[in-house]
N, C-alpha and C positions, 0 to 999 in steps of 0.2 A: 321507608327511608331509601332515598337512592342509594345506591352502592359505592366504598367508601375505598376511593383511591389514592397516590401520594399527595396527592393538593389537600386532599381531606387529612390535614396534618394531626389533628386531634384526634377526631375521632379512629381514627388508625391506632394511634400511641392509645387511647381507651381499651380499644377492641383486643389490643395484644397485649397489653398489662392485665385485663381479666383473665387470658384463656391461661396465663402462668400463676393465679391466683387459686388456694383453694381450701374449705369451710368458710366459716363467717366471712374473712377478708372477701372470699369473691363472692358471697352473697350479696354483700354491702355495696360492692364495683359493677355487679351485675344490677342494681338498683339505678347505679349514678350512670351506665349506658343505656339503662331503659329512659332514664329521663332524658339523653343524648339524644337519643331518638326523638322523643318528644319534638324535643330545639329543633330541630331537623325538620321535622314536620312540618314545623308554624314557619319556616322562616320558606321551605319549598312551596307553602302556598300562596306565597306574598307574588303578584306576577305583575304588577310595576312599583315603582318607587317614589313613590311622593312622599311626604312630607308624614304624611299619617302612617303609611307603609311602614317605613324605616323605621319609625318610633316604637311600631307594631313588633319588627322585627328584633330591636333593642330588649325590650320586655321582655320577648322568647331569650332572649340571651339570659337578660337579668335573672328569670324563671333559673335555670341551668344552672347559673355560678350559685345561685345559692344552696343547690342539694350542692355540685361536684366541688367548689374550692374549701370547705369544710372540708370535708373528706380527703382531697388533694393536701392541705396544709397539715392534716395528722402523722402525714408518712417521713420519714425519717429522710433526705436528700434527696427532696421533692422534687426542687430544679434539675436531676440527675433523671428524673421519671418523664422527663419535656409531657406533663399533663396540664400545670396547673395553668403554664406560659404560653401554651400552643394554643390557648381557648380564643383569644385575638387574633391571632395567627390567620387561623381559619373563618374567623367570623370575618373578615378583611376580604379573604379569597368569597367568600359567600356570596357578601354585598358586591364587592365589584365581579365578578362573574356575573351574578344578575344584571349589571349597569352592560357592561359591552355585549352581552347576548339581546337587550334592548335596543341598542345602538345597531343591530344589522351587521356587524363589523365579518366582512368578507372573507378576509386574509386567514389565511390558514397558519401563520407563521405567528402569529396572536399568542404572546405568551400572560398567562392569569395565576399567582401564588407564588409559592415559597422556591426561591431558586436563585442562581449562582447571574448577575448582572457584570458586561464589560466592565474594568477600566483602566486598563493600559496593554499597548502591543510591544514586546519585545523580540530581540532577536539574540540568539545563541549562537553562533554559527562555531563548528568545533576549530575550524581553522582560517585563513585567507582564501583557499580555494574551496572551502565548502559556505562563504559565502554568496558565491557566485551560484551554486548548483542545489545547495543544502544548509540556507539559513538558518531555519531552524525555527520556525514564527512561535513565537508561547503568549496567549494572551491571559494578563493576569484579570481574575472576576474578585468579586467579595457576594456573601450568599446572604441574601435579604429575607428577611421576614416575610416581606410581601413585596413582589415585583408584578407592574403591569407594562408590559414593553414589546419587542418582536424578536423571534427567534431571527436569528441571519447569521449568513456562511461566509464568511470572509477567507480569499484567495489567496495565497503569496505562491505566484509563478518565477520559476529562475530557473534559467537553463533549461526552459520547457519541462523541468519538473514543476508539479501543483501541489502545495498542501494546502487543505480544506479543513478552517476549522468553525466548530460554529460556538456561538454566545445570545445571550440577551441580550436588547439595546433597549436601556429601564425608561420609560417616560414618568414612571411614578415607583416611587421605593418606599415602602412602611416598616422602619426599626418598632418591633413591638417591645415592650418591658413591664414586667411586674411590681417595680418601683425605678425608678431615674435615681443615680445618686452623681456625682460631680464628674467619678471617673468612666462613669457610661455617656456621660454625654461628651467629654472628651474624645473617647474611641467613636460615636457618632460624629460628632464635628468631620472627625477626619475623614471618614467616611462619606459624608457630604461632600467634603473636598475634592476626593479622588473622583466621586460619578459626575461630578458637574465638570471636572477638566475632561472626564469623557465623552458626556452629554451635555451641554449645559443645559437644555432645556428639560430634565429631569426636574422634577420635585423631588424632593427629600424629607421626608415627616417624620417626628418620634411619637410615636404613641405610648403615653406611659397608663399606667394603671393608678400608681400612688406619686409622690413625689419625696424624695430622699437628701434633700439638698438646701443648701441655703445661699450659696455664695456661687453665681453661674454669671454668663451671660451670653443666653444661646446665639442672642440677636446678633452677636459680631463675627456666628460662624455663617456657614454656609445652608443649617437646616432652614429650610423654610417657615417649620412651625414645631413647636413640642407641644402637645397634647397632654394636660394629664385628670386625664379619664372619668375616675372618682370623683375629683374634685376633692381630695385628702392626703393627706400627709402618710407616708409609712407607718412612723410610731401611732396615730391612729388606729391603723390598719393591724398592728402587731396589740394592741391593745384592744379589739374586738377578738382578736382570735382567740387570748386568753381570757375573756370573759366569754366563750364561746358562745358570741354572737356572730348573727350573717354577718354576709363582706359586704363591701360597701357596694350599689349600684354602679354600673355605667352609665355617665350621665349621655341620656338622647339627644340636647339639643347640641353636644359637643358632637356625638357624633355625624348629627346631620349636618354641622359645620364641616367637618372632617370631607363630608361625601360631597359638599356643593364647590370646594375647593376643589377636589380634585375633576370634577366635571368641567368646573369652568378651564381647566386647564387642557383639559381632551377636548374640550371644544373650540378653542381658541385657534388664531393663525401666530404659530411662534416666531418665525423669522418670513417678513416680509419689504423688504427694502427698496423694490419699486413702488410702495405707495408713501415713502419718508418725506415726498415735498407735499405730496395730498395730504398728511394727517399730521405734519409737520414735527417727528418722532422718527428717529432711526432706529435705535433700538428697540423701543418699544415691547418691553416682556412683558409676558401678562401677569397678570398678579390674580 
């Protein structure tokens, strides 16, 4: 298994909830990191992405959740243990790590995983005359799930003083959840809102697992897409637990939707305005 750094969001939170673990409890934890390993394995051998690939690698997933999210749902303020919700998280960073490492992508400033994306500049400045010398620049971020974008250092020069700070610039954001209910997708909407006034050509996805809600309607906010995963309802999903049965699959063909979207979207020309009389389309976003 390669060696497990902060983008390795899971398996980290794995590795360090065993070694604080001990008799049976971490015998049991040290079974569910060998099978981690495993996942690990099958999805490091995968070395392009086609259609079979990805399915291949879904499977590896599926394999996994069903020793670990059993065992992850026994414990007592599971969400407080970031095990059972980080399993996406990273499976995200996986797959798209593989897709831009395929893509040749040059840039060093290439950011891949879980981390803090622009959206909005302000200015503090303590007085009238430390506006002039000492404004003060704070830019606000929100920390995503999954971000795929580019690290960059934005300048505020004033009176020959420089501050330097730096941020993400998201072209794609994945809110991950373990069930959507009504006021999670409210606090995504908003979400949405804020990166697209930063970025507009941002995607914005929710990736849910179950679905917790009846009464929404994502279509009139700003996410692009809500995914939910399973293809099940929560109370489903709360009602295998207690007849402790497996969890539901993550369905493949949703996620290979998930990945052809976001491809077309890295692949595409976002903003191009000199060919608006050739293709007869100004705005023209891609979809």
């Amino acid at each position: 298994m390669e060696i497990l750094d902060n983008k390795h969001i899971h398996g980290k939170n794995l590795r360090d909830y065993v070694a604080k673990q001990k008799g049976n409890k971490r015998t049991i934890f040290e079974k569910v990191f060998d099978a981690y390993k495993v996942y690990r394995e099958k999805i490091s051998s995968v070395n392009v992405l086609s259609e079979e690939k990805i399915r291949e690698c879904v499977l590896a997933l599926n394999e996994y959740r069903m020793i670990a999210v059993p065992v992850f749902d026994s414990l007592d303020n599971n969400g407080q243990k970031a095990l059972g919700y980080t399993i996406m998280e990273e499976f995200f960073y996986l797959l798209f790590q593989k897709k831009v490492e395929l893509m040749n992508i040059s840039h060093e400033n290439l950011f891949v995983g879980k981390g803090n994306s622009y959206v909005s500049l302000s200015f503090t400045p303590g007085s009238f005359d430390h506006l002039f010398n000492k404004p003060n620049a704070y830019i606000h971020t929100k920390y995503q799930d999954f971000v795929l974008g580019a690290n960059v250092e934005i300048k505020v020069v004033a009176d020959n003083e420089t501050e330097t700070k730096t941020t993400v610039i998201p072209a794609v954001a994945i809110e991950c959840k373990t069930y959507l209910e009504r006021n999670m997708l409210d606090s995504c909407a908003a979400t949405a809102s804020r990166l697209k006034t930063a970025m507009p050509y941002c995607i914005y996805i929710v990736a849910s697992e179950y679905m917790k809600m009846s009464d929404a309607a994502p279509e009139l906010t700003d996410i692009d897409e809500v995914y939910i995963l399973c293809k099940a309802k929560n109370a489903e999903r709360e009602k295998r637990k207690r007849a402790k049965q497996p969890p539901f699959d993550i369905d493949d063909d949703l996620i290979i939707d998930l990945y052809n979207r976001v491809c077309r979207h890295l692949n595409a020309i976002w903003w191009k305005p000199e060919n608006a009389v050739e293709i007869g389309k100004i705005i023209n976003r891609p979809v």
